[in-house]
C-alpha positions in Angstrom: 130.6 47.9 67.9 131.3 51.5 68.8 129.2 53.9 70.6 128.2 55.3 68.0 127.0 51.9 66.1 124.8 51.6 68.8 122.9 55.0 69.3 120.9 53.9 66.4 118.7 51.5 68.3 118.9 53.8 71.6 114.9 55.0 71.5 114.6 56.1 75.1 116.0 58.8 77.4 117.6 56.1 80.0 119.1 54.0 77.1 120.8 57.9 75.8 122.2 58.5 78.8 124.0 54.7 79.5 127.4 54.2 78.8 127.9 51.4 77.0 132.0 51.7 76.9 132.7 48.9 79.7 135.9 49.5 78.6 136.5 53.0 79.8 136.6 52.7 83.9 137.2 48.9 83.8 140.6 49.7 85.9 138.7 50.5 88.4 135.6 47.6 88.7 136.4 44.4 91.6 138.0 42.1 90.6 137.4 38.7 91.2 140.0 37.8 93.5 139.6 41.4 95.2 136.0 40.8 96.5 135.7 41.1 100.3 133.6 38.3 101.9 135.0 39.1 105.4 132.5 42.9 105.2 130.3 41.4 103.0 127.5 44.2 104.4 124.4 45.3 102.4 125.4 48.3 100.3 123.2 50.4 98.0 123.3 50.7 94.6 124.6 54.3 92.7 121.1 55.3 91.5 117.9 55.1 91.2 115.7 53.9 88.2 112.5 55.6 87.8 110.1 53.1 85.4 108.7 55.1 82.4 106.2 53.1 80.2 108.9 53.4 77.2 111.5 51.6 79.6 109.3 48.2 80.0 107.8 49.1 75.7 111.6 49.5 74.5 113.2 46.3 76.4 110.4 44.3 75.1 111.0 45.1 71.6 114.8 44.9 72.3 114.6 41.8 73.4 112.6 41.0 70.3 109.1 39.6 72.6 105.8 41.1 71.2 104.3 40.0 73.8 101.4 42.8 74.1 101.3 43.0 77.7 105.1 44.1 77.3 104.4 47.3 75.3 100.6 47.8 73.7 99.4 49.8 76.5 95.5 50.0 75.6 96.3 46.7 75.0 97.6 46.1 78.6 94.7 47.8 80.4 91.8 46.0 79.2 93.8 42.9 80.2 93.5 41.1 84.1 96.4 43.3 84.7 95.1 46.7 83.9 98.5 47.9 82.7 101.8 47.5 81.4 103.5 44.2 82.3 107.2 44.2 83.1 109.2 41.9 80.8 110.4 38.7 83.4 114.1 39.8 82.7 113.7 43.8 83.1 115.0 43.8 86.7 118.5 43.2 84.3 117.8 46.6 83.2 116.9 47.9 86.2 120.2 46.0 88.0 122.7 47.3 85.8 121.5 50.9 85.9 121.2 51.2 89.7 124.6 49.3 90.1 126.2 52.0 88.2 130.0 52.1 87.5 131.5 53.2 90.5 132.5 50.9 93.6 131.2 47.9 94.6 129.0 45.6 92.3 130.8 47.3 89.5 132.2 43.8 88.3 129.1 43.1 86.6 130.3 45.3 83.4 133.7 43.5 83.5 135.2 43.2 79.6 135.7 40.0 79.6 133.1 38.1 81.7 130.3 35.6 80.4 126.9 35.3 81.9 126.3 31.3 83.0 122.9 32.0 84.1 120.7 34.4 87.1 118.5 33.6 89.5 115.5 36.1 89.3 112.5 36.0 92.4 109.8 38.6 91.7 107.7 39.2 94.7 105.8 42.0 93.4 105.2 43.3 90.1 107.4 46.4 88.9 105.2 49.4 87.5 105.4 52.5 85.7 105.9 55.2 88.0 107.6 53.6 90.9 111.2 54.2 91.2 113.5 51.6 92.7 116.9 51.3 94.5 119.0 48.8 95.1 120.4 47.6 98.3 123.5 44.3 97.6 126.2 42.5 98.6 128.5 39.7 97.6 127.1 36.1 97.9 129.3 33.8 96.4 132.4 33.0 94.9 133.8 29.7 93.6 135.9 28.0 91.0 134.0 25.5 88.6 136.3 24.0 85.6 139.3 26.8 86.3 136.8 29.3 85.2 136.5 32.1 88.0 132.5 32.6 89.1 131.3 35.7 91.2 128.0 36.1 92.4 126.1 39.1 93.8 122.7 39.5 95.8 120.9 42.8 94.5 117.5 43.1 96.3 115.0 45.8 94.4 113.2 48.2 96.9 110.5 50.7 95.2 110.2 54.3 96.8 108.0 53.3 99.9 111.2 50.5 100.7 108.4 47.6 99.4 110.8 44.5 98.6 109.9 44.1 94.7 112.7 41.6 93.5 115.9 39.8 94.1 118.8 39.1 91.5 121.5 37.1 92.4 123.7 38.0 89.5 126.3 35.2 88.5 129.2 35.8 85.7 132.3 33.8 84.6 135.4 36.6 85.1 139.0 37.5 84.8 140.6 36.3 88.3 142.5 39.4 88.8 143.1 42.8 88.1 146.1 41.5 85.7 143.7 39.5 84.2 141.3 42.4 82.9 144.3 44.3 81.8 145.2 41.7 79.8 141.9 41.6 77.7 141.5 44.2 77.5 144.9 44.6 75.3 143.0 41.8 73.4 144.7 38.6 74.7 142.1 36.1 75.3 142.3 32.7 77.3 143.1 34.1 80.7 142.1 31.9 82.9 143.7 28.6 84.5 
């Protein structure tokens, strides 16, 4: 689906801006096989995400949950909580926006990969107008029936550095840089 398929359901300003052609700088995202564990150092993310009510209303109803604590916001404050409620899987959201598409952690919009699963600990919950950064690094890399699996740890910081979240973001990818070439020329199969 084109870009242009897709601007129909893009409802907020975050959503506008987001590039959704993975395919575009994927010459330049890690490979699998290119991940450095020797300097595996903390490393911060390319941006920042600043949480607007629509972000948390929009990824509800995206993610098709009508949940009202998700995006009724009179709703939300006469609740226990006394406002919006982050969806459980918004940190994705939030992860793929502050990971960006330059340098490291870029992997994560590799054409090609598959998502087995992510381990998501909230510590604190995410509001509307707190704006978080990441700070991640690799964590693990294995082989699991000749299928190639990287794993990062992103941990989510709001603006006064309060530890709100970690991800540890696991997908299935191409092994090399080869690899992503050849899908995406549209040969499939690539692995072992």
């Amino acid at each position: 689906m084109s870009r242009q398929n897709f601007e129909r359901f893009f409802r907020t300003e975050k959503q506008k801006q987001f590039d959704t052609d993975f395919f575009k700088d994927a010459d330049t995202y890690e490979a699998w096989d290119e991940i450095d564990f020797e300097s595996a150092e903390e490393i911060p993310g390319e941006q920042t995400f600043t949480i607007k009510a629509e972000d948390m209303k929009y990824y509800a109803e995206a993610v098709l949950d009508d949940n009202p604590l998700f995006h009724d916001e009179e709703f939300a404050k006469k609740s226990p909580y006394g406002e919006l409620v982050p969806h459980p899987l918004f940190i994705t959201e939030i992860g793929f926006w502050c990971i960006g598409v330059k340098g490291r952690g870029n992997w994560v919009r590799t054409p090609g990969a598959r998502n087995p699963g992510q381990h998501i600990e909230v510590y604190e919950p995410l509001r509307v107008g707190e704006t978080i950064h990441i700070k991640m690094r690799p964590y693990d890399r294995y082989i699991k029936r000749g299928k190639y699996y990287l794993q990062y740890k992103a941990d989510f910081y709001n603006q006064d550095d309060v530890k709100k979240a970690s991800w540890i973001a696991t997908l299935i990818l191409p092994k090399t840089r080869a690899d992503i070439k050849k899908f995406l020329a549209g040969v499939r199969g690539v692995e072992v």
